[in-house]
C-alpha positions in Angstrom: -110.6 111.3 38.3 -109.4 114.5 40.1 -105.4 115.5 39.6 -103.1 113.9 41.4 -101.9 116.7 43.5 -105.4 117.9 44.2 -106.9 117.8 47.5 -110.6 118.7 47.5 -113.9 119.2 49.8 -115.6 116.2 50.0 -119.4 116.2 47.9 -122.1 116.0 50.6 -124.9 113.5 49.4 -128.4 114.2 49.8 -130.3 111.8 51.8 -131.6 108.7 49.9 -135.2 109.7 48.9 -137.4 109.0 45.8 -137.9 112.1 43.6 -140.0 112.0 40.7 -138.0 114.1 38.7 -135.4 111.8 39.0 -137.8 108.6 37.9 -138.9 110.8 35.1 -135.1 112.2 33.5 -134.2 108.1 34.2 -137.5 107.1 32.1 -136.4 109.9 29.7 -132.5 108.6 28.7 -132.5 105.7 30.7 -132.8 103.3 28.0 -130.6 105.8 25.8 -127.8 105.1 28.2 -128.6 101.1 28.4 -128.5 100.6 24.3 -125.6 103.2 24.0 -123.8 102.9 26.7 -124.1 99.8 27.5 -125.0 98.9 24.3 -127.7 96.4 25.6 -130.0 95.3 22.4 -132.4 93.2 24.5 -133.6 91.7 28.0 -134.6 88.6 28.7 -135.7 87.6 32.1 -135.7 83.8 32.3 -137.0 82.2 35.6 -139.3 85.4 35.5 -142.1 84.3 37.4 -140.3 83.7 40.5 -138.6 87.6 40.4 -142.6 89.0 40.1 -143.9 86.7 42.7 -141.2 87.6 45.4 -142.7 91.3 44.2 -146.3 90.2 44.5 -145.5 89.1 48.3 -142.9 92.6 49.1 -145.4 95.0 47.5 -148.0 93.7 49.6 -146.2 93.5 52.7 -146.6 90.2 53.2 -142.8 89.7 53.4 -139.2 91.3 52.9 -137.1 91.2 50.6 -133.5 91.3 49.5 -132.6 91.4 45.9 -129.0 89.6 45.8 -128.1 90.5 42.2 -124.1 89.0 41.0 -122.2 92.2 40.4 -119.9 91.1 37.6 -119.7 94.0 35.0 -120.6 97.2 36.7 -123.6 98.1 34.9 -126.2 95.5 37.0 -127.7 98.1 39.2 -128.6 100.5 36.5 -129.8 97.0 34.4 -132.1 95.9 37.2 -133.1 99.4 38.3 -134.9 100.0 34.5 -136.4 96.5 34.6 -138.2 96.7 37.9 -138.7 100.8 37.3 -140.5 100.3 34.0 -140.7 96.5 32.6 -141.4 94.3 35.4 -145.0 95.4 36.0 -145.9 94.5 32.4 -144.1 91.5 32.3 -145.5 90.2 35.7 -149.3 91.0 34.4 -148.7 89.0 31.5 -147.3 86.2 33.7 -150.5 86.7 35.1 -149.3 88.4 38.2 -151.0 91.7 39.1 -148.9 93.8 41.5 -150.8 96.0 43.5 -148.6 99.1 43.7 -145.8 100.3 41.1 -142.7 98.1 41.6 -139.2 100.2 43.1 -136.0 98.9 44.5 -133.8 100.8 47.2 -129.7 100.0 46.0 -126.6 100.2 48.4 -123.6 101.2 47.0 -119.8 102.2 48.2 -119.6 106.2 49.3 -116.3 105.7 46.7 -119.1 105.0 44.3 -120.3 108.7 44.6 -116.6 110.0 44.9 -115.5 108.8 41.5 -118.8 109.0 39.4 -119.5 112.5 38.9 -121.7 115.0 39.6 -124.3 113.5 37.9 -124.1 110.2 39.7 -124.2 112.1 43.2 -127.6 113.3 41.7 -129.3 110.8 40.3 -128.2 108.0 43.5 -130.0 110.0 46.2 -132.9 110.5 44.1 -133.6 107.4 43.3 -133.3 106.1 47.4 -130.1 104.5 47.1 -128.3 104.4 50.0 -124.4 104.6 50.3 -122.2 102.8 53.1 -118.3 102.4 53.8 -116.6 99.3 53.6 -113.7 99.6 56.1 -114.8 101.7 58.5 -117.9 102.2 61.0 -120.9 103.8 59.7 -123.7 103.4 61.7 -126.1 106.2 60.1 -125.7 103.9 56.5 -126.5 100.7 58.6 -129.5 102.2 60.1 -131.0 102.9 56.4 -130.6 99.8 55.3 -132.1 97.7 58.2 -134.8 100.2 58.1 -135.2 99.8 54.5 -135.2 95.9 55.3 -138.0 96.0 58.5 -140.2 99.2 57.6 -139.9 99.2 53.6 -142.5 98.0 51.2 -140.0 97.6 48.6 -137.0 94.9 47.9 -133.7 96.4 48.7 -131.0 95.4 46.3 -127.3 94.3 47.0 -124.4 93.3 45.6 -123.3 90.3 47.5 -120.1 90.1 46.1 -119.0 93.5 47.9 -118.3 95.4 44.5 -117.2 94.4 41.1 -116.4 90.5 40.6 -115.4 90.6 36.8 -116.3 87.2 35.8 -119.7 86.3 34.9 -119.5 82.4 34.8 -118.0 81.5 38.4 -118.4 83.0 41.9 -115.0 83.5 42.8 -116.2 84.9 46.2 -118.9 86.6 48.4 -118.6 88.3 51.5 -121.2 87.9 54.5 -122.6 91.4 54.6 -126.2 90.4 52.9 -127.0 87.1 54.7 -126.2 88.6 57.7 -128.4 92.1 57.8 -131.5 89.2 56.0 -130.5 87.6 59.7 -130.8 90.6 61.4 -133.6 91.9 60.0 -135.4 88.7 60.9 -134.5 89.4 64.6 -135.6 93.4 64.7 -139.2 92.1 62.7 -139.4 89.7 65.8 -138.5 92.0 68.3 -141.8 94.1 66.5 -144.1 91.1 66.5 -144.4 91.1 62.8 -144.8 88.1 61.1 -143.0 88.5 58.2 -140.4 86.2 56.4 -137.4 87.9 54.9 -136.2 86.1 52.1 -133.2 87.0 49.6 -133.6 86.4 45.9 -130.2 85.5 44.0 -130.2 87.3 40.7 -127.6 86.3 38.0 -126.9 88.6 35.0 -125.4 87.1 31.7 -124.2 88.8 28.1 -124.8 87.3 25.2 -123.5 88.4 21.5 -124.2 88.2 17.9 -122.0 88.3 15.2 -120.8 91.7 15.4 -119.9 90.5 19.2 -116.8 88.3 17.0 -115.9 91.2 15.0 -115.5 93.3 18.1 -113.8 90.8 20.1 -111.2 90.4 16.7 -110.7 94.5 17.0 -110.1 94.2 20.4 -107.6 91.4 20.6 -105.4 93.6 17.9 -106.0 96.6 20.1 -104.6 94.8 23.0 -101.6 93.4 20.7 -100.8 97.1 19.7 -99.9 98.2 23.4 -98.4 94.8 24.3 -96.2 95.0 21.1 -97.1 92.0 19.3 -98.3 91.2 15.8 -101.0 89.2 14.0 -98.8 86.2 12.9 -101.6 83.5 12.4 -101.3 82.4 15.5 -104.7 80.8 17.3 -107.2 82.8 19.3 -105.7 81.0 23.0 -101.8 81.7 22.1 -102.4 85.3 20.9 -104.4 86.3 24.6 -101.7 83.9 26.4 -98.6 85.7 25.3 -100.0 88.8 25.8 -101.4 88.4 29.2 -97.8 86.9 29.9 -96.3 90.0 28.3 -98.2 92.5 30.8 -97.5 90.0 34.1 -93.9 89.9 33.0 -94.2 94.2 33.4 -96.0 94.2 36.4 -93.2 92.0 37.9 -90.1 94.2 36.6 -92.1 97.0 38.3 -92.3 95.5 41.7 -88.6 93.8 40.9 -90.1 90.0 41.1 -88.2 87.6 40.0 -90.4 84.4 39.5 -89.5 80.9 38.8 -89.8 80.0 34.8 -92.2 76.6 35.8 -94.2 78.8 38.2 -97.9 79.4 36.4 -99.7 82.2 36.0 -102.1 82.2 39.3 -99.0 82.0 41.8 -96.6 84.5 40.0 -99.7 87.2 40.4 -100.3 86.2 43.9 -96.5 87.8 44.2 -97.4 90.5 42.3 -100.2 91.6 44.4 -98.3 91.1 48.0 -95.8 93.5 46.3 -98.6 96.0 45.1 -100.6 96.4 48.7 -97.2 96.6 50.2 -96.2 99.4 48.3 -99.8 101.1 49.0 -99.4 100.8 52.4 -96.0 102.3 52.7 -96.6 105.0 50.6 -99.5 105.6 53.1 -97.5 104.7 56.4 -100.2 102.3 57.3 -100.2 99.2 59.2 -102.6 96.8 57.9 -105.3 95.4 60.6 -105.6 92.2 59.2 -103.5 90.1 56.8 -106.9 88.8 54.6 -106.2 90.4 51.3 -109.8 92.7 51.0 -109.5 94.1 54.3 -105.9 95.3 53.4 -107.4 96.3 49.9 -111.0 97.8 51.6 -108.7 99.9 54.0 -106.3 101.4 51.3 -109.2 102.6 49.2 -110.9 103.7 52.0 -107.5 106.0 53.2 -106.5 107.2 49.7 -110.2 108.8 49.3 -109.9 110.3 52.9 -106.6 111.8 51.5 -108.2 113.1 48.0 -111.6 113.9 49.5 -111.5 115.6 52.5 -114.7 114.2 54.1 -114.6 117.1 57.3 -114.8 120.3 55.4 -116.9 121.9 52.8 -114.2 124.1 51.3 -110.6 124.5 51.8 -110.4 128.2 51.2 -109.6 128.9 55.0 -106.2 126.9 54.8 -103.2 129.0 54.7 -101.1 128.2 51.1 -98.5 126.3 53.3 -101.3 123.9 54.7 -103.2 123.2 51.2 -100.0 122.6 49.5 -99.5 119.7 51.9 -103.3 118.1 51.6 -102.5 118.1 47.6 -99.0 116.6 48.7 -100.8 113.8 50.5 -103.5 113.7 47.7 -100.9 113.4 45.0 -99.2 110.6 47.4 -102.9 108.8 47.8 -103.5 108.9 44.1 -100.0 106.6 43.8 -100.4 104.7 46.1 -104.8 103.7 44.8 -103.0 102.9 41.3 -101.5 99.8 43.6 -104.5 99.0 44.9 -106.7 99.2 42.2 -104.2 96.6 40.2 -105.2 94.4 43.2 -108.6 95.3 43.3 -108.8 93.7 39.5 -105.9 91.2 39.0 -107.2 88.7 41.9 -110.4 87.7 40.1 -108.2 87.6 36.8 -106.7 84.2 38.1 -108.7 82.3 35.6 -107.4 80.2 32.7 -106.7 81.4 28.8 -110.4 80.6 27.0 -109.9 77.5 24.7 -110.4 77.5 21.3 -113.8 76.5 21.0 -115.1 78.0 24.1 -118.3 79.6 23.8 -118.3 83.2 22.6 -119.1 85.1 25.7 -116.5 83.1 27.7 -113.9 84.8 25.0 -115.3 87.9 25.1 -115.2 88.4 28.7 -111.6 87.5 29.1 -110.3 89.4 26.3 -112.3 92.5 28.1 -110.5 91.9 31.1 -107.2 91.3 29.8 -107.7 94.5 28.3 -108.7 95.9 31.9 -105.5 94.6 33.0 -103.1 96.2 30.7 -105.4 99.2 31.9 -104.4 98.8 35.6 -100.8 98.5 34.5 -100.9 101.5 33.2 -102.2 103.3 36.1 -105.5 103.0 35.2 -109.1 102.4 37.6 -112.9 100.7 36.7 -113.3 104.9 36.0 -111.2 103.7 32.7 -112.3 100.2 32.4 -114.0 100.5 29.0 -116.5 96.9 27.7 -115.5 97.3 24.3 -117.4 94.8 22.9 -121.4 95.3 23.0 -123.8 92.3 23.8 -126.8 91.9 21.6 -128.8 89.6 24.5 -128.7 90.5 28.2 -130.2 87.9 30.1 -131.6 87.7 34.0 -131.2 84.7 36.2 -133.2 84.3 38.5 -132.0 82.0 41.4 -134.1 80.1 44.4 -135.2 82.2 47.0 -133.8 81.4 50.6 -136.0 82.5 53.2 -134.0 83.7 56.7 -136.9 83.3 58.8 -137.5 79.8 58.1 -133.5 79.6 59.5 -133.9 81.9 62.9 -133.7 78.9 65.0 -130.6 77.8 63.7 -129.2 81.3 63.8 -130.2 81.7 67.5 -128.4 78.2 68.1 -125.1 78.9 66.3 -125.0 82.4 64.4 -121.7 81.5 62.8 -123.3 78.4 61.2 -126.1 79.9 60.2 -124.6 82.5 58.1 -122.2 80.1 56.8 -125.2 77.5 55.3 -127.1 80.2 53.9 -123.6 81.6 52.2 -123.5 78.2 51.1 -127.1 77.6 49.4 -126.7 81.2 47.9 -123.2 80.4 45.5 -124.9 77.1 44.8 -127.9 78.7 43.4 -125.5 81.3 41.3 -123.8 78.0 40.4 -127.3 76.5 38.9 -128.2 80.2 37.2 -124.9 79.9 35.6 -125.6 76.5 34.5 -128.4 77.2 33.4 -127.7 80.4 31.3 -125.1 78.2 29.6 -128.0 76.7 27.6 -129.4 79.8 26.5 -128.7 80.7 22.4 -129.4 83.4 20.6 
């Protein structure tokens, strides 16, 4: 993250292309950076034979396809970009499945994504064809990649349909529009062409599972979180210990915002309070008006003004202003970093709404929420997913793979009632998350 009272020249991206250097550097260290940084021991693809044969059919152009991967953890994209880059071919051949050109995937990401990740993610992301596009505001240049990507492509293009990070791998807590409706659209520009084509989207679920050293990491971490939170070991049970200190870090967030909240009101409606409070605060520290009262597009537009304000997205360099006029942009920098540290409390706290893990709940389900609660006492303290930190490693990552849902099959019902449509196909995709997460439940190590 850049100072807080630093204004600066927003990076230009490249266009998205494919450049074999770049396949060749992410050949190189990319499964350097999945073992230690994301410390993944192992992939398993379960449902496998489904993910090559929706390849078989893209790769041959006998359809289109969207890759719908569940975007709970942050490092999915970079996951499922190694697999298809340099394990699904293999795998698919010994499923029998011969693939008749080298497998490739086209991401989308958030322009934020490029902002915050470095020079070396601004690299990498073009080069490997990923294409970035605002949330909040119009951007028709990033719309016309990806429906070109969709109609004219001979590979899957890959997207998040939960809009950015969810945080919880074992529920779909929610999932915005954006990917059922381009599938739609693409279905009506293929038409338009005379190409008979079915697009289809492919729900992909990702899953962490852990080994013995995932306990002893999870035990480190609890005592981590009970050193900032100011408790102590005392023998009490796995459920209390994350309870009281979850409690603990609500309890600052509310002195902060001056809440007072009733002593029988639980957990879920005093941090509903807590983020009214927060956006409010971020939006008058901005002097903005919100367009809508739903919570994401409050949340979507804050984000999107505080990285105008830090990132100046119309100049290259800010060497022409006079040292009256830059001492103002880092004033309103300075002001945009305060106010994102509201938002980006927001931005994690509504999907931490979710109940203390019992005693004998299974490992990952632990795991997972003492990482977040972690990740909370990280927002509290000004903190962004730039610091979120997954301190305990899995030893088994495991693909989902979900039902396909084909949108041509569905164009007459879209050209009858477009809202409906959308809305059945939303529908069928979270219940086909719903069975991968079912069905990853019964997956041991």
């Amino acid at each position: 993250m850049m100072p807080v009272n630093a204004a600066s020249p927003d990076r230009k991206m490249r266009e998205p292309h494919i450049s074999k250097f770049v396949l060749v550097v992410c050949f190189l260290l990319g499964r350097f950076y999945l073992f230690f940084g994301l410390g993944i021991a192992r992939i398993v693809i379960r449902n496998g034979r489904s993910f090559y044969e929706a390849y078989k059919r893209a790769l041959a152009g006998e359809s289109r396809c969207i890759l719908a991967f569940r975007h709970p953890n942050g490092g999915e994209a970079q996951i499922l970009m190694w697999f298809i880059l340099f394990i699904l071919r293999r795998k698919a051949w010994m499923e029998g499945i011969k693939l008749s050109k080298k497998p490739y995937v086209s991401f989308v990401y958030g322009y934020e994504v490029a902002r915050w990740g470095g020079p070396i993610a601004r690299w990498i992301m073009p080069g490997l064809g990923s294409m970035p596009i605002h949330h909040s505001k119009m951007d028709t240049a990033g719309m016309n990649r990806i429906f070109k990507a969709v109609t004219n492509g001979s590979y899957p293009l890959a997207i998040a349909p939960e809009g950015q990070v969810s945080y919880t791998t074992e529920s779909v807590p929610r999932l915005e529009q954006g990917t059922v409706r381009i599938g739609f659209q693409a279905v009506e520009r293929l038409e338009k062409k005379g190409i008979n084509c079915p697009v289809e989207i492919l729900p992909i679920s990702i899953h962490f599972r852990y080994g013995s050293m995932g306990r002893w990491s999870l035990n480190k971490l609890i005592r981590k979180i009970e050193k900032y939170t100011g408790f102590k070991n005392d023998g009490a049970g796995f459920t209390e210990r994350l309870r009281r200190a979850r409690d603990f870090i609500l309890e600052q967030n509310e002195k902060r915002y001056a809440i007072t909240s009733p002593k029988d009101q639980i957990f879920a409606e005093r941090v509903d309070v807590v983020m009214e409070a927060a956006l409010t605060r971020a939006e008058n520290i901005l002097g903005i008006k919100p367009k809508s009262n739903q919570l994401f597009d409050r949340l979507y537009l804050i984000r999107q003004v505080t990285w105008d304000r830090m990132v100046i997205s119309d100049v290259t360099s800010l060497d022409h202003l006079t040292l009256l006029e830059r001492a103002l942009l880092d004033l309103n920098a300075g002001e945009a970093w305060h106010a994102s540290r509201h938002m980006e409390l927001v931005d994690f706290v509504w999907y931490f709404r979710v109940p203390v893990p019992a005693e004998d709940d299974p490992l990952y389900v632990k795991i997972e929420y003492a990482q977040n609660l972690w990740d909370f006492a990280n927002r509290t303290m000004g903190g962004a997913y730039s610091n979120r930190v997954l301190n305990v490693h899995p030893k088994r990552l495991l693909i989902q793979i979900g039902t396909s849902i084909n949108l041509t099959e569905r164009l007459p019902e879209y050209k009858k009632n477009k809202k409906e449509a959308v809305a059945n196909a939303m529908k069928d995709m979270e219940a086909t998350y719903l069975d991968c997460i079912d069905r990853a439940s019964e997956y041991q190590i």
